[in-house]
C-alpha positions as CSV (number, residue, x, y, z in Angstrom):
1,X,0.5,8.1,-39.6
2,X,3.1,8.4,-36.2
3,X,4.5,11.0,-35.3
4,X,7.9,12.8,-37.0
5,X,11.1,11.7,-34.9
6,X,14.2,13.4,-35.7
7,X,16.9,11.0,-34.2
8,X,20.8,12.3,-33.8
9,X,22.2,10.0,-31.9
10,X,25.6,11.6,-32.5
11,X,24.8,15.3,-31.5
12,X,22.9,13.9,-28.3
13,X,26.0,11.6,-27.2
14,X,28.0,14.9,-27.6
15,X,25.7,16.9,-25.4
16,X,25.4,14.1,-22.7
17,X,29.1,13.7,-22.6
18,X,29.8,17.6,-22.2
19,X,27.4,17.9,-19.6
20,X,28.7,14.8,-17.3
21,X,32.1,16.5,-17.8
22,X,30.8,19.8,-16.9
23,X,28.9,18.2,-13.9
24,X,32.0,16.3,-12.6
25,X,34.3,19.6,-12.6
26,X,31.8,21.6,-11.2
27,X,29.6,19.3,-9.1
28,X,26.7,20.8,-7.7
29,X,26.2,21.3,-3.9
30,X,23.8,18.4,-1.8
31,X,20.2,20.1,-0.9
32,X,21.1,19.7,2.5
33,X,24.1,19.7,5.3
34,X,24.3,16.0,6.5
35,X,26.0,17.7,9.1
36,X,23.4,19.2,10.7
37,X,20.1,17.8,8.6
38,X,18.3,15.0,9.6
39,X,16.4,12.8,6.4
40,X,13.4,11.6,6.5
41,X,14.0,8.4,5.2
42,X,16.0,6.5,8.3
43,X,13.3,7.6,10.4
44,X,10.4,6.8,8.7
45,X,9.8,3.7,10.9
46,X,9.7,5.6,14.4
47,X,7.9,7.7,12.9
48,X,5.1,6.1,12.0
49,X,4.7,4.2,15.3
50,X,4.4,7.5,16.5
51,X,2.0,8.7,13.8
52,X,-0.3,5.4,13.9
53,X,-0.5,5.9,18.0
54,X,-1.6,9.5,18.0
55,X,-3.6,9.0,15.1
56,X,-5.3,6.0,16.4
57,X,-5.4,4.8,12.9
58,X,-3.1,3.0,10.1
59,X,-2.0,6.6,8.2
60,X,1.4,6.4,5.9
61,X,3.7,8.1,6.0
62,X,5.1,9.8,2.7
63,X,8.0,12.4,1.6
64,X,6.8,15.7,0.3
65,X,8.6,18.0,-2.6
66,X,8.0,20.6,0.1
67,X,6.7,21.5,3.5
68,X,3.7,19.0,2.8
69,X,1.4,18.2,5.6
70,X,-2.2,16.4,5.6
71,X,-3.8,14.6,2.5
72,X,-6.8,12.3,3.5
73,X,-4.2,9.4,5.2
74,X,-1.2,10.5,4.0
75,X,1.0,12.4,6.0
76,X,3.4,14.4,4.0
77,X,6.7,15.1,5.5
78,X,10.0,16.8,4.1
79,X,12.3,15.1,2.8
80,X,14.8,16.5,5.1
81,X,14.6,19.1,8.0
82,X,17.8,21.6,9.1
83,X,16.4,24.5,10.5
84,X,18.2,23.7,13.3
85,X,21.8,23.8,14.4
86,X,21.4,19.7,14.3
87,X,20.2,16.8,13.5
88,X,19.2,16.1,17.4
89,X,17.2,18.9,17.2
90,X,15.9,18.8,13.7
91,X,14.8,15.3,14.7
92,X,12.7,16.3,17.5
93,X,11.3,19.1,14.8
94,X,10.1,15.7,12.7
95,X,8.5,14.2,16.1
96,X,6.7,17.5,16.3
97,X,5.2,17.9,12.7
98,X,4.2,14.1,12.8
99,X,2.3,14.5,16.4
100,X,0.3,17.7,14.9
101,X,-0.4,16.0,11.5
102,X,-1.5,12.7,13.5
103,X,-3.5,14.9,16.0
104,X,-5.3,16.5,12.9
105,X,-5.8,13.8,11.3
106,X,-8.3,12.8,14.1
107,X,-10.8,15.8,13.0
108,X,-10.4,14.5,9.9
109,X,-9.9,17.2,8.1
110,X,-10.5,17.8,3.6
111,X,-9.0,20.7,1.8
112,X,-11.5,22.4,-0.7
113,X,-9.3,23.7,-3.3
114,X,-10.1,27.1,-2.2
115,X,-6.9,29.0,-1.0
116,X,-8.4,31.1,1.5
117,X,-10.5,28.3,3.1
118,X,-7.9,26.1,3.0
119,X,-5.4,28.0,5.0
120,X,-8.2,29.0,7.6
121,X,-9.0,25.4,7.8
122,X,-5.4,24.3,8.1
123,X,-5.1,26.8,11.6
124,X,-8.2,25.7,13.0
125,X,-7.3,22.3,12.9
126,X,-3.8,22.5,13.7
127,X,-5.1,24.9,16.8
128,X,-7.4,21.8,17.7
129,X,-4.7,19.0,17.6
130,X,-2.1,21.2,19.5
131,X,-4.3,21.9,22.8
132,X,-5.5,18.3,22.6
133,X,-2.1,17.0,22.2
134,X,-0.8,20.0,25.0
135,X,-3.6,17.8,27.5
136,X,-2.9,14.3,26.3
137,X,0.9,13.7,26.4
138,X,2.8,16.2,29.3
139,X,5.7,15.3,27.3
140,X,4.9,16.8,24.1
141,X,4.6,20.2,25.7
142,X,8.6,20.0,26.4
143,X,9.3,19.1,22.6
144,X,6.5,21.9,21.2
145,X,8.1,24.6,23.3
146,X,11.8,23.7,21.9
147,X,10.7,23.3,18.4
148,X,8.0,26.1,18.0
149,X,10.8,28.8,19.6
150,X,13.2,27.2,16.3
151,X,10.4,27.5,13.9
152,X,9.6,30.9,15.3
153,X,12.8,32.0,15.2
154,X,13.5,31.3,11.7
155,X,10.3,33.0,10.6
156,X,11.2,36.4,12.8
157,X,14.1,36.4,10.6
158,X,12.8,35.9,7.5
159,X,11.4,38.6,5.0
160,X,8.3,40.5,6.1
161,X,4.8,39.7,4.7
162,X,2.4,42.1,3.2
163,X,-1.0,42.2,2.7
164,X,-2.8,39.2,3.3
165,X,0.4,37.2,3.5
166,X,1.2,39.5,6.5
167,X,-2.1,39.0,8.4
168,X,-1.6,34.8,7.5
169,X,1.6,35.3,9.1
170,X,0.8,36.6,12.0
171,X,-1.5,34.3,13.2
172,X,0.7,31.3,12.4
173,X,3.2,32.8,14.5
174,X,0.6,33.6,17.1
175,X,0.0,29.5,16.9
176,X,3.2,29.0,17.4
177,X,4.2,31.3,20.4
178,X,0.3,29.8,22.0
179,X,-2.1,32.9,21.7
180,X,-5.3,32.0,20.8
181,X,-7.1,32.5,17.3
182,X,-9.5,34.2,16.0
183,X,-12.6,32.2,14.7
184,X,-12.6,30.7,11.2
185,X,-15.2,33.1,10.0
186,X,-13.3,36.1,11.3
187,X,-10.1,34.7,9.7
188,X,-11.7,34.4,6.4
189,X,-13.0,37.6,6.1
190,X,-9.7,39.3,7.2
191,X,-8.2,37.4,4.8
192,X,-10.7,38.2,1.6
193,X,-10.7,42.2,2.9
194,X,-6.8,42.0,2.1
195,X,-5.3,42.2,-1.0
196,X,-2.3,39.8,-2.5
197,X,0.8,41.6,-2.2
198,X,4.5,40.7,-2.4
199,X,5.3,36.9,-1.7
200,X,3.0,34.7,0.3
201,X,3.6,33.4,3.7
202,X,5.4,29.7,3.9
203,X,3.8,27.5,5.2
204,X,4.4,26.3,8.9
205,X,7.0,23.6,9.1
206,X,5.4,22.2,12.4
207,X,1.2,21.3,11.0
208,X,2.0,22.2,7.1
209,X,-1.0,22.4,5.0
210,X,-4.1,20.5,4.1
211,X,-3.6,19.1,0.3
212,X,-6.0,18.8,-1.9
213,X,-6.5,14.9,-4.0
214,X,-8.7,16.2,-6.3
215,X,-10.3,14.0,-8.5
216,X,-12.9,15.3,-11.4
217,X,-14.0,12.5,-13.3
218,X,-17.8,13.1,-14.8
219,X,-18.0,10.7,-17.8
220,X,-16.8,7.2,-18.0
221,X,-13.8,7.2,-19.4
222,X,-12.5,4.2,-21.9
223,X,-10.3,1.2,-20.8
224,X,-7.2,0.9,-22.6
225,X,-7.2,-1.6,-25.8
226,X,-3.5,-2.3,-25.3
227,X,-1.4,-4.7,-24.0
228,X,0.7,-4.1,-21.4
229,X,3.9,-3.7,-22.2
230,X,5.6,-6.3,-20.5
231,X,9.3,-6.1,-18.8
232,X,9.6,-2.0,-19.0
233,X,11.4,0.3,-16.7
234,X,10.2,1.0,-13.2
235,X,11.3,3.5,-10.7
236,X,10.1,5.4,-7.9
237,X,8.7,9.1,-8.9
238,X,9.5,12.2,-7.1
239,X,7.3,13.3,-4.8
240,X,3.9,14.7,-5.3
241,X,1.6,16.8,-3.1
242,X,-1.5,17.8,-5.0
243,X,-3.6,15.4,-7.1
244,X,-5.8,16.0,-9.4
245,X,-7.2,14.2,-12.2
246,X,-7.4,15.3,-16.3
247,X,-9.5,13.6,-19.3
248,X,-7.7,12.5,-22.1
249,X,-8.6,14.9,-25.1
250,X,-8.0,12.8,-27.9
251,X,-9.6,15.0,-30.1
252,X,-6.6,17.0,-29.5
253,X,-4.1,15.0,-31.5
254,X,-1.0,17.2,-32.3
255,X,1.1,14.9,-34.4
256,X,3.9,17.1,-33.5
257,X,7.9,15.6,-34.1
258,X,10.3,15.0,-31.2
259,X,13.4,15.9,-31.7
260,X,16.0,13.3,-29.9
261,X,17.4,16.4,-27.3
262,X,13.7,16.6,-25.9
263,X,15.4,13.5,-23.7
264,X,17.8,15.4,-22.0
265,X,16.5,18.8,-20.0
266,X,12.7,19.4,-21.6
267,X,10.4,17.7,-20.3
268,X,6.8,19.7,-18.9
269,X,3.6,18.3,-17.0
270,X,1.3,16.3,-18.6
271,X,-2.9,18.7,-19.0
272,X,-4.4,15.8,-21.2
273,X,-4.1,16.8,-24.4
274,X,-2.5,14.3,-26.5
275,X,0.8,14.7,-28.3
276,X,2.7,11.7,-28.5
277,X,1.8,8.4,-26.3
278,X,3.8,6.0,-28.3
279,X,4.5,3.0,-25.3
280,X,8.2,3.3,-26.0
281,X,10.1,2.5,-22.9
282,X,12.1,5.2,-22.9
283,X,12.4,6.1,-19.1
284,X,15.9,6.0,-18.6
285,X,16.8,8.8,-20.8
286,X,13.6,11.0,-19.5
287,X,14.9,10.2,-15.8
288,X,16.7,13.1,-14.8
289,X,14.0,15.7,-16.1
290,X,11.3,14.3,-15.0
291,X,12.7,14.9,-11.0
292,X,11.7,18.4,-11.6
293,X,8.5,18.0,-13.0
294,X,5.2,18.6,-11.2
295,X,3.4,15.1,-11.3
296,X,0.4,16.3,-9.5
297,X,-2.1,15.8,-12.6
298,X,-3.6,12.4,-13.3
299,X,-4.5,10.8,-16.5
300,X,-6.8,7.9,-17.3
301,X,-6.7,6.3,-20.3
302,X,-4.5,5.7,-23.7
303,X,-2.2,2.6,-24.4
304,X,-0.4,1.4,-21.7
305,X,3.0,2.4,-20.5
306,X,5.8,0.6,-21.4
307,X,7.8,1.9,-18.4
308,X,6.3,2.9,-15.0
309,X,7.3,5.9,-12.8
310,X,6.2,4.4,-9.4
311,X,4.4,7.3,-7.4
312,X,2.3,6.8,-4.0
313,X,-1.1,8.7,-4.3
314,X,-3.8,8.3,-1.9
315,X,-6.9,8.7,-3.9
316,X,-10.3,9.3,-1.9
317,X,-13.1,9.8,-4.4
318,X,-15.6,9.1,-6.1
319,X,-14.7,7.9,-9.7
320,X,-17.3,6.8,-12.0
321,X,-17.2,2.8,-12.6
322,X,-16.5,1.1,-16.4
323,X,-17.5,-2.1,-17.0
324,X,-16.6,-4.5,-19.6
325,X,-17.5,-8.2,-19.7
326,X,-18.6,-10.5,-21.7
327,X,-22.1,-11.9,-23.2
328,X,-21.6,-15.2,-21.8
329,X,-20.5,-14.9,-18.0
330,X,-21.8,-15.2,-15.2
331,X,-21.0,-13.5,-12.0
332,X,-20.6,-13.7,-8.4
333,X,-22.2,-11.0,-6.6
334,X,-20.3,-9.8,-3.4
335,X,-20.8,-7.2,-0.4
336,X,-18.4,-4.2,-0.3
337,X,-17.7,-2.5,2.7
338,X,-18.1,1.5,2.8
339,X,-15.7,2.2,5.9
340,X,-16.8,6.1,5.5
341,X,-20.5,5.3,5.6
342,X,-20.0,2.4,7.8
343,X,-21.9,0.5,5.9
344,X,-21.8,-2.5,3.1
345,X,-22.9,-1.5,-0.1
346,X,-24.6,-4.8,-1.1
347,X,-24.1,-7.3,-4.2
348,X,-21.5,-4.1,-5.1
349,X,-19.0,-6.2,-6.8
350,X,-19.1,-8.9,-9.4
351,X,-16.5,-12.2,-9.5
352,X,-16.3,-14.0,-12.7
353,X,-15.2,-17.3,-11.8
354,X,-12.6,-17.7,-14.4
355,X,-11.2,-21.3,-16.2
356,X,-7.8,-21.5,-17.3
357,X,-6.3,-24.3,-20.0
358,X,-4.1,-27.3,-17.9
359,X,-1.0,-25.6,-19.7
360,X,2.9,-27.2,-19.9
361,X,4.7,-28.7,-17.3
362,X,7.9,-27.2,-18.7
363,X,7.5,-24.3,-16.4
364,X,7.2,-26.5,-13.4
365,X,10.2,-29.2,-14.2
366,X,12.2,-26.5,-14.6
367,X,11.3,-24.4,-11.3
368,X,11.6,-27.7,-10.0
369,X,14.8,-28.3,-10.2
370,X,15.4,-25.0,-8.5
371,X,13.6,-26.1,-5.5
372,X,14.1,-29.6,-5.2
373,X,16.5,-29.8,-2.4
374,X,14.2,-27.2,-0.2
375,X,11.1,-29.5,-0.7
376,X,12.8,-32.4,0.1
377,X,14.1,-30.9,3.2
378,X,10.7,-29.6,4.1
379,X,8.7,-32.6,3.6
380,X,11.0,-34.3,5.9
381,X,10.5,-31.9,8.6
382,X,7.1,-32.2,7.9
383,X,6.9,-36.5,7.7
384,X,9.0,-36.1,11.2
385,X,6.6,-33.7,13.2
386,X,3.3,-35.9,12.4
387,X,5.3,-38.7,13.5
388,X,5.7,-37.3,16.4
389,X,3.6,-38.4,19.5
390,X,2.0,-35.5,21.6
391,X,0.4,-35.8,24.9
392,X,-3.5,-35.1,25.1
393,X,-4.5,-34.2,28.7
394,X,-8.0,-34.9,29.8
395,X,-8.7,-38.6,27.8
396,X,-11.2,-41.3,29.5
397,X,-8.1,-43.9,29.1
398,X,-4.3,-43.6,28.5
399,X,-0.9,-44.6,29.9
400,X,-0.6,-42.2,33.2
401,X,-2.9,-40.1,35.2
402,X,-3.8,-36.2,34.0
403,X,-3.1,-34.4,37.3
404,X,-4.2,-31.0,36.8
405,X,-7.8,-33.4,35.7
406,X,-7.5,-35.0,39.2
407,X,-7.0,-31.9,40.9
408,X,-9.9,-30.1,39.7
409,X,-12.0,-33.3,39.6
410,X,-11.2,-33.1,43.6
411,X,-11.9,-29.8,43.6
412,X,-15.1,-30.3,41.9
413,X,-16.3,-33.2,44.3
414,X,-15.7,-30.6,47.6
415,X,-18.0,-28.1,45.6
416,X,-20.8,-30.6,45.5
417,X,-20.7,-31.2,42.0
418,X,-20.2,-33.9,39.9
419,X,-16.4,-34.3,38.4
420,X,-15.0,-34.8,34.7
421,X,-14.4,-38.4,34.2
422,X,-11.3,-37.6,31.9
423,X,-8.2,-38.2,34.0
424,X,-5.9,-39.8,31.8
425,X,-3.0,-38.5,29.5
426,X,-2.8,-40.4,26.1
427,X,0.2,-40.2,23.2
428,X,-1.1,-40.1,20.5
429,X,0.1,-39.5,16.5
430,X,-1.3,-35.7,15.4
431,X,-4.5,-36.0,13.4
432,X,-4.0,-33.1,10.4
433,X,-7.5,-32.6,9.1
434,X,-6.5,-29.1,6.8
435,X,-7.8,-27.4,3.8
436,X,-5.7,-24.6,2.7
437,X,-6.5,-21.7,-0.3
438,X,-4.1,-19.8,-1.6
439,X,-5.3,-16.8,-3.1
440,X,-2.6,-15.2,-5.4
441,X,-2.1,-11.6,-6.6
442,X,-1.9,-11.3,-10.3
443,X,-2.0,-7.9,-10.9
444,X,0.2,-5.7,-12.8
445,X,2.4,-4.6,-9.7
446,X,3.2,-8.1,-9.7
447,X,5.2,-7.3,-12.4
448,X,7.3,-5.0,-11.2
449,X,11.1,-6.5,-10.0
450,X,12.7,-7.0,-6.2
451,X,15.7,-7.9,-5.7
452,X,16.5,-9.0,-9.6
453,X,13.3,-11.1,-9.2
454,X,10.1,-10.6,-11.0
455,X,7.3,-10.6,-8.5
456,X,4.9,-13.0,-9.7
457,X,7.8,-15.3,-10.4
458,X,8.5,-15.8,-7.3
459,X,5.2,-16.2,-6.0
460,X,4.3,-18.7,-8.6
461,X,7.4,-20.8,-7.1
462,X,6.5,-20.5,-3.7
463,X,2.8,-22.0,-4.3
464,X,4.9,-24.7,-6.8
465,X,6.5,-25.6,-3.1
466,X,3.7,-25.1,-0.9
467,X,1.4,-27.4,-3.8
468,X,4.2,-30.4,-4.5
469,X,4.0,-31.1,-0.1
470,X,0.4,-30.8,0.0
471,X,0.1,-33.2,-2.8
472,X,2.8,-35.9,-0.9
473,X,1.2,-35.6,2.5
474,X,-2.2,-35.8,1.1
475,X,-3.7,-32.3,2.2
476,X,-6.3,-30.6,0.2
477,X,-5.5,-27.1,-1.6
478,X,-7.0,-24.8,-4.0
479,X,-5.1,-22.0,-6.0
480,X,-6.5,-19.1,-7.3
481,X,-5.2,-16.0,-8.5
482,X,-7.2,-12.6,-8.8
483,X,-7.5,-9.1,-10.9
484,X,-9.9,-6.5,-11.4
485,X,-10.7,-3.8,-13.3
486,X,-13.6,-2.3,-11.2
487,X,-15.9,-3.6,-9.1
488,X,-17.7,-4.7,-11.9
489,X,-15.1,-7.2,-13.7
490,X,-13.1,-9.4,-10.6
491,X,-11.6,-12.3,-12.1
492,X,-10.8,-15.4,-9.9
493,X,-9.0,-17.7,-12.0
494,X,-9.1,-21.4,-11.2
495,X,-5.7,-22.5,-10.9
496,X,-6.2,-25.5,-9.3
497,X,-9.5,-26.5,-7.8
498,X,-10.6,-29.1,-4.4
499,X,-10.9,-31.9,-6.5
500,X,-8.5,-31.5,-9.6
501,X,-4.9,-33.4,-9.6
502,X,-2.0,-31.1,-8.9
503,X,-0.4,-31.9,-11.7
504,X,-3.1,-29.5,-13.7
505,X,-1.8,-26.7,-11.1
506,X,1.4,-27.1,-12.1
507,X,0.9,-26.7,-15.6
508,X,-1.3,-23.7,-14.8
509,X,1.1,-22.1,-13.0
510,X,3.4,-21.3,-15.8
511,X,0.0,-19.7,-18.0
512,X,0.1,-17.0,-14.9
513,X,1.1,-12.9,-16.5
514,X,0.4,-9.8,-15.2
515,X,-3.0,-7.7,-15.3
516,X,-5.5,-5.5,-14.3
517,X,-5.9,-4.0,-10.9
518,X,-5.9,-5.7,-6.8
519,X,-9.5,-5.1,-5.5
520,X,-8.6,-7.9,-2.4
521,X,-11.9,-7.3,-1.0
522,X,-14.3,-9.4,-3.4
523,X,-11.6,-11.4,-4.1
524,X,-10.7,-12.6,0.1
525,X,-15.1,-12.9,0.2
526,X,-15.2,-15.7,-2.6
527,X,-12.3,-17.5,-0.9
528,X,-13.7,-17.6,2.5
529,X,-17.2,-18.6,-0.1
530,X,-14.7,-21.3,-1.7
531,X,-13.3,-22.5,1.8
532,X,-16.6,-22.8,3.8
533,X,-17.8,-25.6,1.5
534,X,-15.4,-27.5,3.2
535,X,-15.6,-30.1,6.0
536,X,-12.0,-29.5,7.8
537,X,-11.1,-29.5,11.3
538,X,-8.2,-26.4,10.2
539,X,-9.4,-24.4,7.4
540,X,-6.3,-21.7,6.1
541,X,-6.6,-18.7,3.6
542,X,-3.0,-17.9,2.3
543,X,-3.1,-14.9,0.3
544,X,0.3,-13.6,-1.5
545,X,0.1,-9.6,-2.8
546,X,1.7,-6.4,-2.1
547,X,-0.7,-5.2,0.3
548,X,-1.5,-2.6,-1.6
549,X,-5.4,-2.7,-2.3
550,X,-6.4,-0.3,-5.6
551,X,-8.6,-0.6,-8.6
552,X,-9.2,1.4,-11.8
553,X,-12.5,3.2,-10.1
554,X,-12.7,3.7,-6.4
555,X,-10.5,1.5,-4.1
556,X,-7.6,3.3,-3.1
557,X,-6.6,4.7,0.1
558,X,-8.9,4.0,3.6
559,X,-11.8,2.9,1.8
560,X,-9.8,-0.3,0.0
561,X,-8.2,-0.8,3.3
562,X,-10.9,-0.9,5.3
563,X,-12.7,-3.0,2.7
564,X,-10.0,-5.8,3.6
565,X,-10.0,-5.4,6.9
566,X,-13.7,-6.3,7.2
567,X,-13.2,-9.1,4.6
568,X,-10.0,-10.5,7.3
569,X,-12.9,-10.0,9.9
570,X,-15.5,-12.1,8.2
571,X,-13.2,-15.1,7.4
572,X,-12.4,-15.8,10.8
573,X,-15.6,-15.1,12.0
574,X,-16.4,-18.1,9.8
575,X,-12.8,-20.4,11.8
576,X,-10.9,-19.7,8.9
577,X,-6.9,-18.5,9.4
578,X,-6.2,-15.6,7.2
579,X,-2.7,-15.0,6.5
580,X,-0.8,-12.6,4.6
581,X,2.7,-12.7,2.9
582,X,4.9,-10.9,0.9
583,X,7.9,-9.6,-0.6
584,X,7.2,-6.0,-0.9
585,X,8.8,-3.7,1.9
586,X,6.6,-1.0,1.3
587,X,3.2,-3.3,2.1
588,X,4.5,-3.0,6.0
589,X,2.7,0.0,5.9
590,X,-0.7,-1.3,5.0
591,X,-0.4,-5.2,5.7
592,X,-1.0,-4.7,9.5
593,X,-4.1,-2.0,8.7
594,X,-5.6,-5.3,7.0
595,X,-5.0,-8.4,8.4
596,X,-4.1,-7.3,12.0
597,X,-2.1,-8.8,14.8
598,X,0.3,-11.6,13.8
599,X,-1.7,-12.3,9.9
600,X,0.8,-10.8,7.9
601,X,5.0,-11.2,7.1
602,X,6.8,-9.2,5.2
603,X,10.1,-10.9,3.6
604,X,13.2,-9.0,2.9
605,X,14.3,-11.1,0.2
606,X,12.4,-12.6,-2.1
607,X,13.8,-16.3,-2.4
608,X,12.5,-16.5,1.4
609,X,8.6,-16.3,0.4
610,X,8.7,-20.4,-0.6
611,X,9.8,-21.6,2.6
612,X,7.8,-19.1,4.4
613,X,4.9,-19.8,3.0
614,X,5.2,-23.6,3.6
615,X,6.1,-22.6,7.2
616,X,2.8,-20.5,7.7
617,X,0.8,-23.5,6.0
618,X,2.3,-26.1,8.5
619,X,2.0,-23.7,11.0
620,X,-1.8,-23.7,11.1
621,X,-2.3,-27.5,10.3
């Protein structure tokens, strides 16, 4: 039996209406001055070219509900800084904190959950990256000077400490005004001899804190049986600092009514007991609460959400693997590579090779009418540039003499040696020998919307483009899209295969829907397995996600980035072009982590990704 819901429509539109009037008559003040802040947000960019340089590694940056500071690779920043006067200055405050959180992130640095240790941690560190930073960039002792004497400043003037609080406080102000420190051990016990008294000591604005992602998992924990709800609500979540992950107590089932106001104001964070998890999308009335509502526990398991609250969580451990497949498969086994250990973990992950029916071609008539014109236009482009005749230096016959080949066959001759007998330029019609994969993201992020465009939609139309010229010009292709649940259950379905028409891939492509997780890793390895069965002079690996690696076990964070990295690494060890594109703003953060130099694109609108994708494939042909 469900739940009890008391619904009063009319007594809620009455309160809702009241309170917008209220809130327009009396509005409340911004959380900060514009004239004198300066957000986070517009300089998040800089900023991270500053923070990846220091750092000498891909961290992201994120906003914090607070002061934030250091969370595995996540730098968490304010949303906004105004300490001082202005923005010019507050900016240079954000150039500071990113430096020190960049310069500890070298030490690499974990909180332990314990208060005490985790503020004596926090100094040492932040004492370590400031005289490294002091000796490594003259500059930055300019900017540390001007924004320490701000932070210090503000703290001088701020209520005095107490107890431990006061002896905490002291020695970040020591750090700031650059005494010296005592050592950790003396810290901590200064710190355990003193009592809690009064309120604590805020943290510093200029290193922040190290954060605990804390996740607890002991059992395996069981995989939804439910659907997911397709087309719900997604938004971005407020920030969150701390993580840490809660067990579903279903034996804690409090059938317990919700009455309709519990949309408006009341809503708490979430311990793991079960009260209601009923899939309704109802997001959009919960918004506003939720925006003061401490996100920082996780829960696995239950139905799946109807509507998503899009959070960014680095998540860096351990988590006990759940595996489901069936009686009948077979599977693939695959290398994974531990970045931490620095080591593969061998046959770690399983790939089901996975067949899908040919499908309808409605789905494809129709998209292609959309893109008719655009593949017309690019084939034409296309037909025109292998047309074209292009010089080949260095040939043993052709229409004029190859000087640079003369000049170093002279040149050659005077050394003693015998020359190169090519000294002839040829035109000649370009040969395209090229086998292309397209390996396609079908995870449940795909789902989310862009620009009034469902994800996967569009990248379903851009490989309907890419697969309509590679049929006409006669180039081989093979589509398959991924998504895992673990490292146990990677599914590569076979969307269109070497040797199959591509009229079966066109039907296939309208079967495509959301699922399951994007472990790229396993999935990039049986490509480049797929692709080096084949005799081509150009062999390209197109893969289309949001550059966003994670999985329901262990695969967020470094170690799924620098799963793919080494995955990039071993495709072209192989000759194979690896390329990455997509849609997604947010994967410029990661994409350049994984595929390096020049192997990625990032689109700002969405109906871009089909000509851009045919661009990249002609590219490399």
């Amino acid at each position: 039996m469900g739940a009890l819901r008391l619904d009063l429509d009319w007594e809620l539109g009455v309160f809702k209406a009241a309170r917008a009037l209220w809130r327009s008559l009396v509005p409340e003040p911004g959380p900060y001055s514009p004239e004198r802040a300066a957000v986070l947000e517009p300089l998040t960019p800089r900023l991270r070219v500053v923070a990846q340089l220091v750092a000498a590694h891909p961290v992201r940056l994120q906003a914090a509900r607070g002061v934030g500071g250091l969370r595995g690779d996540d730098l968490l920043l304010p949303p906004w800084i105004e300490l001082a006067a202005d923005p010019d200055r507050n900016r240079i405050l954000y150039v500071v904190r990113v430096a020190m959180n960049a310069g500890m992130h070298r030490y690499a640095p974990r909180a332990s959950g314990d208060p005490i240790d985790d503020a004596v941690a926090t100094l040492v560190v932040a004492e370590r990256a400031w005289r490294a930073l002091y000796d490594e960039l003259p500059r930055f002792r300019v900017v540390w000077e001007e924004a320490a004497t701000t932070c210090l400043a503000a703290r001088r003037a701020g209520p005095a400490c107490r107890g431990r609080a006061a002896v905490l406080e002291a020695w970040r102000q020591n750090l700031l005004a650059g005494a010296p420190l005592p050592s950790a051990e003396t810290m901590r016990r200064a710190l355990r001899d003193r009592a809690e008294v009064g309120p604590p000591s805020p943290e510093a604005l200029l290193w922040g804190r190290l954060i605990l992602a804390e996740l607890e998992h002991q059992e395996p924990v069981r995989t939804s049986d439910s659907p997911a709800g397709p087309g719900g609500t997604e938004v971005e979540a407020p920030s969150i600092e701390d993580v840490k992950v809660v067990e579903l107590d279903e034996q804690r089932h409090l059938e317990l009514p919700i009455h309709a106001f519990e949309k408006v104001e009341t809503l708490e964070g979430f311990s793991g007991s079960l009260r209601q998890l009923d899939g309704e999308d109802d997001l959009d009335d919960h918004l506003e609460a939720l925006q003061e509502v401490d996100l920082s526990n996780l829960v696995r398991g239950g139905p799946e959400a109807a509507a998503v609250l899009r959070a960014e969580v680095g998540l860096e451990a351990d988590i006990p693997d759940v595996a489901r497949i069936g009686d009948d498969e077979e599977a693939i086994l695959y290398d994974e590579w531990d970045p931490r250990r620095r080591r593969y973990r061998e046959g770690w992950c399983r790939v089901y090779p996975t067949a899908l029916p040919t499908g309808s071609q409605r789905w494809a008539d129709e998209a292609m009418e959309k893109h008719c014109a655009l593949i017309e236009q690019l084939y034409g482009r296309l037909v025109q540039w292998r047309e074209q005749r292009r010089c080949r230096p260095r040939q043993l016959d052709g229409a004029s003499i190859d000087t640079d080949a003369v000049v170093d066959a002279r040149a050659t001759l005077a050394a003693g040696r015998e020359p190169d007998p090519r000294l002839y330029r040829a035109w000649r019609r370009h040969q395209r020998d090229l086998a292309t994969l397209v390996l396609m993201d079908l995870s449940l992020s795909t789902d989310s919307w862009f620009e009034d465009r469902r994800v996967l939609d569009v990248s379903r139309e851009a490989v309907l483009v890419l697969g309509e010229l590679a049929h006409r010009l006669g180039d081989r292709l093979q589509v398959t899209g991924f998504a895992s649940h673990t490292r146990n259950r990677v599914r590569a379905f076979g969307i269109k295969g070497w040797r199959e028409p591509w009229s079966s891939g066109r039907g296939r492509l309208g079967l495509l829907r959301p699922q399951g997780y994007t472990r790229i890793g396993p999935a990039l390895r049986h490509a480049t397995a797929e692709l080096g069965q084949i005799d081509a002079s150009h062999r390209v690996l197109l893969l289309l996600t949001d550059g966003k690696p994670t999985d329901y076990d262990r695969y967020e964070g470094r170690y799924g980035l620098g799963d793919v990295r080494c995955a990039v690494r071993e495709a072209r060890s192989r000759g194979i072009a690896v390329h990455a594109l997509t849609v997604d703003s947010r994967a410029r953060e990661a994409l350049p982590a994984m595929m390096g130099p020049g192997g990625w694109s990032v689109l700002p609108h969405p109906d871009q990704l089909p000509e851009a994708l045919s661009r990249v494939w002609a590219r490399h042909g």
